[in-house]
CHARMM internal coordinates of N, CA and C (Angstrom, degrees):
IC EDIT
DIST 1 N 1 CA 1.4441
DIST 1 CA 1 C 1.5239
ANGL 1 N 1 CA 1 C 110.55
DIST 1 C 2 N 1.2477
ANGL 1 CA 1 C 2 N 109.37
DIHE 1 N 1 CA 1 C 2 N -35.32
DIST 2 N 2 CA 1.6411
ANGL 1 C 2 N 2 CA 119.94
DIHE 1 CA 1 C 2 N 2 CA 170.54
DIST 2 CA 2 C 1.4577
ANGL 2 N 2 CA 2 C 114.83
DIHE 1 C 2 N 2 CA 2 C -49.27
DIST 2 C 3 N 1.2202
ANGL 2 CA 2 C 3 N 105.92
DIHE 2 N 2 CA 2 C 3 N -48.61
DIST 3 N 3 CA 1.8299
ANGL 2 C 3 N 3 CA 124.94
DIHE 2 CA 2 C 3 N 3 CA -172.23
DIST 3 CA 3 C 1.5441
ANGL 3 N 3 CA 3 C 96.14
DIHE 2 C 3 N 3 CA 3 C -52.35
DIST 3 C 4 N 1.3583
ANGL 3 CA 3 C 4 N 109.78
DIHE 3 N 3 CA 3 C 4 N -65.91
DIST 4 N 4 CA 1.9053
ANGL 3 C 4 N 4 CA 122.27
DIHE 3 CA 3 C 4 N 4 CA -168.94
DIST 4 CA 4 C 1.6910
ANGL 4 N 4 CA 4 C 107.68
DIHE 3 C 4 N 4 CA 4 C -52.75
DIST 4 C 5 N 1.5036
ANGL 4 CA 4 C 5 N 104.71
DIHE 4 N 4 CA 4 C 5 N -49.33
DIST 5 N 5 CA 2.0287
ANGL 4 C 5 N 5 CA 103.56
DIHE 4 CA 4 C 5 N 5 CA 177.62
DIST 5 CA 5 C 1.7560
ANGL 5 N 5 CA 5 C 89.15
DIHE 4 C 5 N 5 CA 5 C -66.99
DIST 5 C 6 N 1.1280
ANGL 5 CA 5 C 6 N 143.50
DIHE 5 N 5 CA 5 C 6 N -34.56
DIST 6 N 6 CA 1.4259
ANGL 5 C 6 N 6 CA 126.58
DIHE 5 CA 5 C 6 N 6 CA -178.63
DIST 6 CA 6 C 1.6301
ANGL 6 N 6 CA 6 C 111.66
DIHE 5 C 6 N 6 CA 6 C -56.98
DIST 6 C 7 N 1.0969
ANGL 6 CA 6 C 7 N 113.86
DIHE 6 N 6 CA 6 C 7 N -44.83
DIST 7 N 7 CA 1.2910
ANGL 6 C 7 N 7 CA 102.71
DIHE 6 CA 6 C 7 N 7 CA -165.97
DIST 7 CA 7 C 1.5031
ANGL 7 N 7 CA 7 C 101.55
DIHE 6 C 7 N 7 CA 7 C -108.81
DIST 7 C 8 N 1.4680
ANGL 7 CA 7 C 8 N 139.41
DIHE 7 N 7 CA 7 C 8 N 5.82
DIST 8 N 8 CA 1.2629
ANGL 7 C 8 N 8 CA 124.01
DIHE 7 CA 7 C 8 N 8 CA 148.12
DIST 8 CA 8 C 1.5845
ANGL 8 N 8 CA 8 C 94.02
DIHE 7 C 8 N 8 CA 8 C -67.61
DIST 8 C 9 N 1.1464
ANGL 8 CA 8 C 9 N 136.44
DIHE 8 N 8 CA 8 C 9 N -74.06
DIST 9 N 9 CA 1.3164
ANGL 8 C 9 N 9 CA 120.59
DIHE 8 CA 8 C 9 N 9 CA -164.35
DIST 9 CA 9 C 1.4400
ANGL 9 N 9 CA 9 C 128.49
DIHE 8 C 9 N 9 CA 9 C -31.20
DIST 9 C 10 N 1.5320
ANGL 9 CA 9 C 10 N 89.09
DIHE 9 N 9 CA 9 C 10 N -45.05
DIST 10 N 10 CA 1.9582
ANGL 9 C 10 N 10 CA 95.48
DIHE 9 CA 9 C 10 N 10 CA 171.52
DIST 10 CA 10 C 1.8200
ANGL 10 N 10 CA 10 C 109.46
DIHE 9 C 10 N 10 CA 10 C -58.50
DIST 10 C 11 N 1.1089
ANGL 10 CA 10 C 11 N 112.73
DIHE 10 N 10 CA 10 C 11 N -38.17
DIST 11 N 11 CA 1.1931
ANGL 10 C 11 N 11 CA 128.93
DIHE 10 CA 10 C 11 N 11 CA -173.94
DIST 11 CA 11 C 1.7052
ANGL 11 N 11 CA 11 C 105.90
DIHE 10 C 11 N 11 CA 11 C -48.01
DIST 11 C 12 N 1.3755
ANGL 11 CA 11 C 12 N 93.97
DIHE 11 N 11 CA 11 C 12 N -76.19
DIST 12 N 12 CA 1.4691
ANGL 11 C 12 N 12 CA 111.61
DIHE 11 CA 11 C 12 N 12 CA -178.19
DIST 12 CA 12 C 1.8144
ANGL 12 N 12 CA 12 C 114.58
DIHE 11 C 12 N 12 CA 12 C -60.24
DIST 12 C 13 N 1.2264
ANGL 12 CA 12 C 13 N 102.82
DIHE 12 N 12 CA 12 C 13 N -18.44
DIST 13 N 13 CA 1.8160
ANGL 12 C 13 N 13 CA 110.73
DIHE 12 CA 12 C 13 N 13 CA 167.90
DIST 13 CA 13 C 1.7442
ANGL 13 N 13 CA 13 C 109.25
DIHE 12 C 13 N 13 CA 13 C -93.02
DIST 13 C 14 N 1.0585
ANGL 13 CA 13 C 14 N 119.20
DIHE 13 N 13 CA 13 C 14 N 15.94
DIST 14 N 14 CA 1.6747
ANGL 13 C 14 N 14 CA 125.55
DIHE 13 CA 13 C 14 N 14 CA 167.01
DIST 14 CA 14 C 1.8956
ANGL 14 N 14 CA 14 C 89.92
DIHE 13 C 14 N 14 CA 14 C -114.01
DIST 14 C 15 N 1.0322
ANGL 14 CA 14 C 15 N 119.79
DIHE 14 N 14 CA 14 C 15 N -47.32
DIST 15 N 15 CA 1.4596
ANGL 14 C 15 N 15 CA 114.45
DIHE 14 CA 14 C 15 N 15 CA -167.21
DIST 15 CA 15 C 2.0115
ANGL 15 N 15 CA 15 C 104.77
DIHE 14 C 15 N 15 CA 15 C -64.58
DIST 15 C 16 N 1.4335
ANGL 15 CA 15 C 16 N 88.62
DIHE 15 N 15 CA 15 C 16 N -29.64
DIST 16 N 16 CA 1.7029
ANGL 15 C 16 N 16 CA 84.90
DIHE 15 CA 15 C 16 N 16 CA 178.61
DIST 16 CA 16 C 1.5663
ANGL 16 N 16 CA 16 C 130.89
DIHE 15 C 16 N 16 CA 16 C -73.33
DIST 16 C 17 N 1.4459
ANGL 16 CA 16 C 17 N 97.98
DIHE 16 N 16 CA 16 C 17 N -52.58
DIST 17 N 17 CA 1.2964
ANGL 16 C 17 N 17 CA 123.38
DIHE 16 CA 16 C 17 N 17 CA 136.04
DIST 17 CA 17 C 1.5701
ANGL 17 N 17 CA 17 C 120.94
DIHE 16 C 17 N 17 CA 17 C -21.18
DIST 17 C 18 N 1.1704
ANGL 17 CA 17 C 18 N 143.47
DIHE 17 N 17 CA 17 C 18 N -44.40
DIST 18 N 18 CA 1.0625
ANGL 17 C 18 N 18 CA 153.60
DIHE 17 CA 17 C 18 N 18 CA 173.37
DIST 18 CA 18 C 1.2442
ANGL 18 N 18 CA 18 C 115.46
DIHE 17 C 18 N 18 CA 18 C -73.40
DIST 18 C 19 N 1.5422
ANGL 18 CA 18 C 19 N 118.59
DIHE 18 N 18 CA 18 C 19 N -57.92
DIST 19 N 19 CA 1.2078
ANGL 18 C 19 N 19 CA 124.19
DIHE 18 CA 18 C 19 N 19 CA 162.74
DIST 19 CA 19 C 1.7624
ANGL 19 N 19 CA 19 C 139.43
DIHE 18 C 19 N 19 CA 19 C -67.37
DIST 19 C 20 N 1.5889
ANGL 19 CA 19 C 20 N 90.03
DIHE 19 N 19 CA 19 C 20 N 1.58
DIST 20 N 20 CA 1.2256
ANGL 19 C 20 N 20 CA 105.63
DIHE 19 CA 19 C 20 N 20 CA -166.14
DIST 20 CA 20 C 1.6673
ANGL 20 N 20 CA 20 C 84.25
DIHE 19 C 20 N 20 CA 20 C -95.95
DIST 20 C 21 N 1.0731
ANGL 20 CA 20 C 21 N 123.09
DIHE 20 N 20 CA 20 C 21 N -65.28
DIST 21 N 21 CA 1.7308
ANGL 20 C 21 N 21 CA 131.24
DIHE 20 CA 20 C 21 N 21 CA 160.73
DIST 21 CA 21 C 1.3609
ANGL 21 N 21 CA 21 C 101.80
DIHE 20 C 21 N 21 CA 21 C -5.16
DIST 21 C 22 N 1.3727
ANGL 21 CA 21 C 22 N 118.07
DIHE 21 N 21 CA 21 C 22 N -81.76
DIST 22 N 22 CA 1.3570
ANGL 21 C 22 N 22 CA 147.37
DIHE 21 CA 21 C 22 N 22 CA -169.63
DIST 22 CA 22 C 1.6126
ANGL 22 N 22 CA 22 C 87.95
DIHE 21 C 22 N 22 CA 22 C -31.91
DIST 22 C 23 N 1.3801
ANGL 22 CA 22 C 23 N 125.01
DIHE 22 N 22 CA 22 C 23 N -88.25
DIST 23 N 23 CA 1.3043
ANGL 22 C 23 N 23 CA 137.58
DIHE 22 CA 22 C 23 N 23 CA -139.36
DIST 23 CA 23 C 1.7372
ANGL 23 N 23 CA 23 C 94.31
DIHE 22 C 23 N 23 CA 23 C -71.73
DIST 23 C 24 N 1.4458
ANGL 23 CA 23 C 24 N 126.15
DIHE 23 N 23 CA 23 C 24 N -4.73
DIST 24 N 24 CA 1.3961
ANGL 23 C 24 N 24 CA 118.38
DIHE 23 CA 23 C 24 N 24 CA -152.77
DIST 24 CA 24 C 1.6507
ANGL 24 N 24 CA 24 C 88.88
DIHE 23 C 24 N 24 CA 24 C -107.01
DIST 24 C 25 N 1.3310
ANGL 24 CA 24 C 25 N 106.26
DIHE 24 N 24 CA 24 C 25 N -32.56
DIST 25 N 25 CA 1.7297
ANGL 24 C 25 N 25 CA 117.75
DIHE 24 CA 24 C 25 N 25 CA 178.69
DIST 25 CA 25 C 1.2818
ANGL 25 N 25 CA 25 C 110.46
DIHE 24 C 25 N 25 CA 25 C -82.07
DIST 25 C 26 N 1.5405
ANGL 25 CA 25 C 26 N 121.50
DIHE 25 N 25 CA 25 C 26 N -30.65
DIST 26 N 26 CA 1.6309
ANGL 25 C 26 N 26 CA 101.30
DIHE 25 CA 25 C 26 N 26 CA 168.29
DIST 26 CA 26 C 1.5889
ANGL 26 N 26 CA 26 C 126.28
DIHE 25 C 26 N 26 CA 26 C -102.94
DIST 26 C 27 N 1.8934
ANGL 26 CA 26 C 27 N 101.72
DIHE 26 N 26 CA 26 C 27 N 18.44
DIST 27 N 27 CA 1.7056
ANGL 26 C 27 N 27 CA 100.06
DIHE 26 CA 26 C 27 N 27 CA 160.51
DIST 27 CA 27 C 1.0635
ANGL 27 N 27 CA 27 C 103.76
DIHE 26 C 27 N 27 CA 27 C -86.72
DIST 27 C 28 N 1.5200
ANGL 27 CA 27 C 28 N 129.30
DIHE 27 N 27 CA 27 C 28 N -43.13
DIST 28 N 28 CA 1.4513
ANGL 27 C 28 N 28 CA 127.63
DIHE 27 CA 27 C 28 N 28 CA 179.30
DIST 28 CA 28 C 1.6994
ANGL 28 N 28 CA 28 C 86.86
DIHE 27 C 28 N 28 CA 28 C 58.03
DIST 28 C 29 N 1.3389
ANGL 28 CA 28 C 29 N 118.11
DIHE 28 N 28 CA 28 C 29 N 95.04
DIST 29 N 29 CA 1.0966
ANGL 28 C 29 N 29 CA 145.75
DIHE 28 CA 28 C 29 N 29 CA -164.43
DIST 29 CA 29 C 1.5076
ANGL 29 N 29 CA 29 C 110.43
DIHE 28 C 29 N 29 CA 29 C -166.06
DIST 29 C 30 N 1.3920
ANGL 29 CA 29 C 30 N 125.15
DIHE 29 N 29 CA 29 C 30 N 117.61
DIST 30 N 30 CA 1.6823
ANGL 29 C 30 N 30 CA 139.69
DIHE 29 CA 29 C 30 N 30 CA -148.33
DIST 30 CA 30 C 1.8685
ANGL 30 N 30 CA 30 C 85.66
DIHE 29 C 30 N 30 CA 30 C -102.59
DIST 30 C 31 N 0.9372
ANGL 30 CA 30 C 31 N 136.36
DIHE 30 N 30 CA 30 C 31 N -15.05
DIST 31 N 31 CA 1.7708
ANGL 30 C 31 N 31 CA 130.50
DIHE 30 CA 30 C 31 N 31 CA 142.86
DIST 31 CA 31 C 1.3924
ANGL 31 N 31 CA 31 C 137.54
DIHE 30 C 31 N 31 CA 31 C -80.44
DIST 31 C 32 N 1.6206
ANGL 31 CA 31 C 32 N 107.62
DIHE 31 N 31 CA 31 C 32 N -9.02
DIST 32 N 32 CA 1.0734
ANGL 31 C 32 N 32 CA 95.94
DIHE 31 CA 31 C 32 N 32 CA 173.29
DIST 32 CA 32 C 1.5952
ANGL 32 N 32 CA 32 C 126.99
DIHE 31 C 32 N 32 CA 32 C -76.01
DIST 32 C 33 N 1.1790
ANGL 32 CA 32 C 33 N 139.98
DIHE 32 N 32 CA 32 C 33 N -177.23
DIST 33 N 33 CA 1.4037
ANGL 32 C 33 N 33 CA 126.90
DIHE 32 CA 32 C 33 N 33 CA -177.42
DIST 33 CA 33 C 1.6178
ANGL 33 N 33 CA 33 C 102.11
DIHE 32 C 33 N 33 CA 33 C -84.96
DIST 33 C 34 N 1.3559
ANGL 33 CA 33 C 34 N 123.98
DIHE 33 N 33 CA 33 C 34 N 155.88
DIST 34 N 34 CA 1.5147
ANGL 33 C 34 N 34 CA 106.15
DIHE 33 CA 33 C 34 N 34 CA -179.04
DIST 34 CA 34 C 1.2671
ANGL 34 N 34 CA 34 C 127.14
DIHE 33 C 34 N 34 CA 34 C -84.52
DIST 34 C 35 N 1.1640
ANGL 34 CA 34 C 35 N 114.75
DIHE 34 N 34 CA 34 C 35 N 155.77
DIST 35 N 35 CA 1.6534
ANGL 34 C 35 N 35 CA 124.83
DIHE 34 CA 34 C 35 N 35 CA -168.17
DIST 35 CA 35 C 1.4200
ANGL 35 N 35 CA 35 C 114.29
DIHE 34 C 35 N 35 CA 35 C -44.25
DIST 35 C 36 N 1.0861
ANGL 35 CA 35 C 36 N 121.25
DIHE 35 N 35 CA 35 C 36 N -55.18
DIST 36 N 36 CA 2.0195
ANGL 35 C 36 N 36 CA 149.08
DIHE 35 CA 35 C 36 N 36 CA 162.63
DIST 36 CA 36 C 1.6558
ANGL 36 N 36 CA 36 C 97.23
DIHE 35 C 36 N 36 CA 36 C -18.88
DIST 36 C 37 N 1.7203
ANGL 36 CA 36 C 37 N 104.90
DIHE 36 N 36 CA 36 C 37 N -40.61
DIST 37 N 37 CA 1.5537
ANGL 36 C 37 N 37 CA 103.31
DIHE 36 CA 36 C 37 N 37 CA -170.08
DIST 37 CA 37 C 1.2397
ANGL 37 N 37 CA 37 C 105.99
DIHE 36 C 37 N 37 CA 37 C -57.24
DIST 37 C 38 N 1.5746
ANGL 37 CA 37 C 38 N 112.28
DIHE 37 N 37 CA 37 C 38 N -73.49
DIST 38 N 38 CA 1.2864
ANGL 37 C 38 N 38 CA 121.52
DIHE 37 CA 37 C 38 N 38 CA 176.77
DIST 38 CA 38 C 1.9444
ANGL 38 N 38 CA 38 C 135.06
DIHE 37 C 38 N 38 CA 38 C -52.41
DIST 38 C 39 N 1.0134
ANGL 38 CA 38 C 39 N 83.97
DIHE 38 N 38 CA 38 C 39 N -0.45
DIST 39 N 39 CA 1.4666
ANGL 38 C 39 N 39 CA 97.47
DIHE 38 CA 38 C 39 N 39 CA -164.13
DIST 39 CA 39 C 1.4681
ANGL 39 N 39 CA 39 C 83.80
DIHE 38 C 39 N 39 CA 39 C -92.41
DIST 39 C 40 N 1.6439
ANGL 39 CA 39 C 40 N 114.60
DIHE 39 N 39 CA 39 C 40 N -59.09
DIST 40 N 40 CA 1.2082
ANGL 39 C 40 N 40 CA 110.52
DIHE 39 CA 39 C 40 N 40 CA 171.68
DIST 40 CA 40 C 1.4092
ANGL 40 N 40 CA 40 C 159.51
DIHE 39 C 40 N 40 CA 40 C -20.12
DIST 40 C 41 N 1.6043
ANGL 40 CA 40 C 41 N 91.62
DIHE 40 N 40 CA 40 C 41 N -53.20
DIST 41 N 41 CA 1.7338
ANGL 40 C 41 N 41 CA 137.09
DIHE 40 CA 40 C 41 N 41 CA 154.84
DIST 41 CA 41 C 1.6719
ANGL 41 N 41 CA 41 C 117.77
DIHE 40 C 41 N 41 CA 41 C -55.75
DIST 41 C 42 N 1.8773
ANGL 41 CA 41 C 42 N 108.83
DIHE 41 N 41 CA 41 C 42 N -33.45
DIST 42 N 42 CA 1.2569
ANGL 41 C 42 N 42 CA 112.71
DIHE 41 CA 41 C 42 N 42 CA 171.79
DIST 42 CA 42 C 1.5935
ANGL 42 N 42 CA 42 C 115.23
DIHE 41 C 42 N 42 CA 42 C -72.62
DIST 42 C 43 N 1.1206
ANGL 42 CA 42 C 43 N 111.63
DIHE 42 N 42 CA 42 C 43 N -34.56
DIST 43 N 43 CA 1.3682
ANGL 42 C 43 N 43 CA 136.95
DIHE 42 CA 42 C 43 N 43 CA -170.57
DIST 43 CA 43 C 1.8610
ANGL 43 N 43 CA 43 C 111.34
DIHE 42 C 43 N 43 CA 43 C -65.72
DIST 43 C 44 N 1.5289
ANGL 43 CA 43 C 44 N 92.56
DIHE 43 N 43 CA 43 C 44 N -45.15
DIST 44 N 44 CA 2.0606
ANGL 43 C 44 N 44 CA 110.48
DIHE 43 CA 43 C 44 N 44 CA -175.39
DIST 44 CA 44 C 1.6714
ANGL 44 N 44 CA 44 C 77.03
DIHE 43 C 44 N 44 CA 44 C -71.60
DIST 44 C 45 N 1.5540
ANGL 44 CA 44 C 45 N 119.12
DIHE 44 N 44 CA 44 C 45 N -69.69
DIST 45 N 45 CA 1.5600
ANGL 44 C 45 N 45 CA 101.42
DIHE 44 CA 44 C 45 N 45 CA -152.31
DIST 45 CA 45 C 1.6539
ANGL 45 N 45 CA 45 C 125.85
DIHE 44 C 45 N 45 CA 45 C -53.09
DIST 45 C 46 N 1.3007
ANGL 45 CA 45 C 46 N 96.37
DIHE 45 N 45 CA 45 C 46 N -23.84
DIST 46 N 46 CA 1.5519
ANGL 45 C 46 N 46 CA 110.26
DIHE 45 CA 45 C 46 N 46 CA -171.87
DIST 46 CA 46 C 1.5103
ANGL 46 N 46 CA 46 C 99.65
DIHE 45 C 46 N 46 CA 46 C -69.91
DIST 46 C 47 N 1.0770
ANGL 46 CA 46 C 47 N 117.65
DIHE 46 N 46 CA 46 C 47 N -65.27
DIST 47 N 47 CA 1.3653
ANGL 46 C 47 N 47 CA 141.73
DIHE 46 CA 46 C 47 N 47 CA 170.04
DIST 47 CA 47 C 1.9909
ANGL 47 N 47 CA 47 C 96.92
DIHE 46 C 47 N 47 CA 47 C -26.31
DIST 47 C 48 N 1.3354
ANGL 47 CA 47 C 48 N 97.91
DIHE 47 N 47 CA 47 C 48 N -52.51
DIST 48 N 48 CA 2.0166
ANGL 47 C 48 N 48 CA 101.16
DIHE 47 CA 47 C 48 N 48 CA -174.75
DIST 48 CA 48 C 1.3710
ANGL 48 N 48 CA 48 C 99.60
DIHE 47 C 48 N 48 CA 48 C -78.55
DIST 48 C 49 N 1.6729
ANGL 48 CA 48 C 49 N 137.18
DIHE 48 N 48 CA 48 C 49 N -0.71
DIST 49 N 49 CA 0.9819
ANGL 48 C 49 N 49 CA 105.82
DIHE 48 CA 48 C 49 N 49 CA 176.63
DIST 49 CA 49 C 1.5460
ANGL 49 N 49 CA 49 C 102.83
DIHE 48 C 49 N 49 CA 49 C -110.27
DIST 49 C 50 N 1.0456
ANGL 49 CA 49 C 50 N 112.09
DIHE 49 N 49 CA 49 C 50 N -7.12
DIST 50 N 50 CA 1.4791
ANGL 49 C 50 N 50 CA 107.66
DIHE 49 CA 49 C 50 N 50 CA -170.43
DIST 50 CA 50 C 1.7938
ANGL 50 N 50 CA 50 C 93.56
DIHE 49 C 50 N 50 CA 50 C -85.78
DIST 50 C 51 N 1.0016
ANGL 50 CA 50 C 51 N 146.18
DIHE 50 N 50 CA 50 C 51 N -44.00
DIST 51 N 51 CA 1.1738
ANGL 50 C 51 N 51 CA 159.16
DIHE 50 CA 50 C 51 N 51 CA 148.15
DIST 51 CA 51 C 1.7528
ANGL 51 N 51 CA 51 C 104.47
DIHE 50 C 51 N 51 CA 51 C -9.97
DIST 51 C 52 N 1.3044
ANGL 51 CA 51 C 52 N 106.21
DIHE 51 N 51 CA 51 C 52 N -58.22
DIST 52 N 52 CA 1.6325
ANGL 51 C 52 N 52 CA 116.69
DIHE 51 CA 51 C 52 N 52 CA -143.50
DIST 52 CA 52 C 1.8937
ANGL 52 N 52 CA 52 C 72.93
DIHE 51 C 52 N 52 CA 52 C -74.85
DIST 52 C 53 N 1.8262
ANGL 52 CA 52 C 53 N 115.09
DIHE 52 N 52 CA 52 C 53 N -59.23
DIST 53 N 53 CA 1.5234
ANGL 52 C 53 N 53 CA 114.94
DIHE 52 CA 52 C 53 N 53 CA -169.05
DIST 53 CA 53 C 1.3798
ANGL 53 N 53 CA 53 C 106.57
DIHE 52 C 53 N 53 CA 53 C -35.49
DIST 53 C 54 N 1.2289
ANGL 53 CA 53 C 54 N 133.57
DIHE 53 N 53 CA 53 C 54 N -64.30
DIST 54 N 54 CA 1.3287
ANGL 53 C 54 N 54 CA 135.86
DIHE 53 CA 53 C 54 N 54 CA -178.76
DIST 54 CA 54 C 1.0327
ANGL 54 N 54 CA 54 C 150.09
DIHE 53 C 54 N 54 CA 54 C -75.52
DIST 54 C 55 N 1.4094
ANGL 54 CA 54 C 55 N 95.24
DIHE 54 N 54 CA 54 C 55 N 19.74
DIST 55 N 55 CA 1.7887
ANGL 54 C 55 N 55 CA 127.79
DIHE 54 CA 54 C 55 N 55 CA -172.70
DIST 55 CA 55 C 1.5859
ANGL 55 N 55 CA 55 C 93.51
DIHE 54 C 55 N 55 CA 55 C -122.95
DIST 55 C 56 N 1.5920
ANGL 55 CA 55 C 56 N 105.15
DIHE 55 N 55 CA 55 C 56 N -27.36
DIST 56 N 56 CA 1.8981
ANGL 55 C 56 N 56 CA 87.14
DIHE 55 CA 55 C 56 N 56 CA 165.91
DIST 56 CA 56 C 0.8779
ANGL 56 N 56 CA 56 C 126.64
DIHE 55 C 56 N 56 CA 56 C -128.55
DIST 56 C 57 N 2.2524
ANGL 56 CA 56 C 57 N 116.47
DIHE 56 N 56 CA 56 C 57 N 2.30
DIST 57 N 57 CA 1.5971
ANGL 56 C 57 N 57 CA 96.32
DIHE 56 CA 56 C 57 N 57 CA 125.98
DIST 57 CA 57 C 1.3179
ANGL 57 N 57 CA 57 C 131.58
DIHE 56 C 57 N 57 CA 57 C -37.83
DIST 57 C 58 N 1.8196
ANGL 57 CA 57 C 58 N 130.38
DIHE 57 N 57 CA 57 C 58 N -53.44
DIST 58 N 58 CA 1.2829
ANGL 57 C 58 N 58 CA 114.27
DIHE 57 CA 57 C 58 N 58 CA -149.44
DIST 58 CA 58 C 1.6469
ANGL 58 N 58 CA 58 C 109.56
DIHE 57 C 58 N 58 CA 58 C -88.82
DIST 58 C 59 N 1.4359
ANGL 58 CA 58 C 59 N 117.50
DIHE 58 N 58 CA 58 C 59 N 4.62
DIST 59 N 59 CA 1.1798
ANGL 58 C 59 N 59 CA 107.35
DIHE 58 CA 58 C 59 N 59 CA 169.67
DIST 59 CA 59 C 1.7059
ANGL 59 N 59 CA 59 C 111.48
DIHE 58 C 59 N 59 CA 59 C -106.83
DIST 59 C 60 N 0.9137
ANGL 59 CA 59 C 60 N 97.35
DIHE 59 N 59 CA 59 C 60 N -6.74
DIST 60 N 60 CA 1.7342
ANGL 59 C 60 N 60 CA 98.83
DIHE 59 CA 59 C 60 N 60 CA 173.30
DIST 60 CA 60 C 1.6555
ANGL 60 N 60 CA 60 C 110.99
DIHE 59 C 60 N 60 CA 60 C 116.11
DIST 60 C 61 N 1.2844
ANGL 60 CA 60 C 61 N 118.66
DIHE 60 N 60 CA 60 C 61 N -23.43
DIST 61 N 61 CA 1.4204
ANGL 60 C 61 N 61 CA 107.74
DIHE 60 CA 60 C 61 N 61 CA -165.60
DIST 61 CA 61 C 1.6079
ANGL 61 N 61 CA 61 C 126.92
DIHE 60 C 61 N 61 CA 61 C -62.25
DIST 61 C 62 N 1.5201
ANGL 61 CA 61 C 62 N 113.12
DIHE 61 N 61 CA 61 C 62 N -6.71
DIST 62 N 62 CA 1.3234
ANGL 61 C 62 N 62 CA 109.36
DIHE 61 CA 61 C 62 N 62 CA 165.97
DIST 62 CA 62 C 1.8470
ANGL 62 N 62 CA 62 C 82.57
DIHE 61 C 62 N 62 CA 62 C -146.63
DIST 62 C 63 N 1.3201
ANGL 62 CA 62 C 63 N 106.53
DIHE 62 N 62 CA 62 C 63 N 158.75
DIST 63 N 63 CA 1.6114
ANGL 62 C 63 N 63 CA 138.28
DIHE 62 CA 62 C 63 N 63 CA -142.94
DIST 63 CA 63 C 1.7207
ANGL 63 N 63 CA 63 C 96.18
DIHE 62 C 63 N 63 CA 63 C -132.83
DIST 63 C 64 N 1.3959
ANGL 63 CA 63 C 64 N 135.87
DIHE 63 N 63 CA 63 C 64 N 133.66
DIST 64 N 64 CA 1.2983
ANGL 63 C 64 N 64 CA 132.67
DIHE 63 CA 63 C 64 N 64 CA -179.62
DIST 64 CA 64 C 1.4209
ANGL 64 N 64 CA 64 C 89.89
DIHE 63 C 64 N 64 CA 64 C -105.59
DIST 64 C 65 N 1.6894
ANGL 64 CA 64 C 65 N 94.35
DIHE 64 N 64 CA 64 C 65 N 175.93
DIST 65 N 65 CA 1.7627
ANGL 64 C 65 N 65 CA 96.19
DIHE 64 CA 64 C 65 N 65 CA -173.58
DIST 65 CA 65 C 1.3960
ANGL 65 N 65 CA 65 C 106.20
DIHE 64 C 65 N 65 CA 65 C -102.08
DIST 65 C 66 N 1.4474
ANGL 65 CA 65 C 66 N 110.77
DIHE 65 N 65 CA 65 C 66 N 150.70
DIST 66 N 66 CA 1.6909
ANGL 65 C 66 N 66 CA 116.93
DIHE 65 CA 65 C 66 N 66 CA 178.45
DIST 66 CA 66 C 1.0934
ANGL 66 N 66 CA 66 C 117.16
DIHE 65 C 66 N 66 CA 66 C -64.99
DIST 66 C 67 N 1.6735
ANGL 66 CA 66 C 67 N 111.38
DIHE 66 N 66 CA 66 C 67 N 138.54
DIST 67 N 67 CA 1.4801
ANGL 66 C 67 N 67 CA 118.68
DIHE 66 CA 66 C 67 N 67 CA 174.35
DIST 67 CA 67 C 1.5051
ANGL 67 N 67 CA 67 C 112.56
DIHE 66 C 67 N 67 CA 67 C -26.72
DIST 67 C 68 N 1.2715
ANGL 67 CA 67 C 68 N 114.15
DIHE 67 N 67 CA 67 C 68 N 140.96
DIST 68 N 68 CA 1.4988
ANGL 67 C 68 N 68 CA 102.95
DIHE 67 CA 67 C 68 N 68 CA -178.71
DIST 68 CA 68 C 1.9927
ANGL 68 N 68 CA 68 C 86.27
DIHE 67 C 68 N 68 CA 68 C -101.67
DIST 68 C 69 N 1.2290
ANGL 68 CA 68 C 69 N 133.19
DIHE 68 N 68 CA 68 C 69 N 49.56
DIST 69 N 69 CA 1.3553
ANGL 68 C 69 N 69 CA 120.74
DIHE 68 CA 68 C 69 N 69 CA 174.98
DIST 69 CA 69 C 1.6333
ANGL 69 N 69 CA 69 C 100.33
DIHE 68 C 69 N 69 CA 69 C -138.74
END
COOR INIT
IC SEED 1 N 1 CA 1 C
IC BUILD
């Protein structure tokens, strides 16, 4: 149950990240930090979740479903 709040959290920290982008590209503001940053950050988390899936596919702790063919 720990595993699933891990990666909604990762989840919901790519969605922020995203939106954080969003709001930084339409102040278009020469102080804000640049967009690339955050975009960046979307990119590491995505990157940690696809990682985390296949680190517990390959040890077994969560199981995908059988071809349905």
């Amino acid at each position: 149950m720990l595993i699933k709040f891990i990666l909604i959290a990762l989840l919901l920290l790519v969605i922020i990240s995203l939106f954080q982008a969003l709001y930084v590209m339409m102040k278009n503001d020469g102080t804000a930090p640049k967009m690339s940053k955050f975009l960046g950050r979307r990119l590491l988390f995505s990157a940690l979740v696809v990682a985390v899936i296949l680190v517990l596919l390959a040890t077994g702790i969560i199981t995908p479903h059988p071809r349905p063919y």
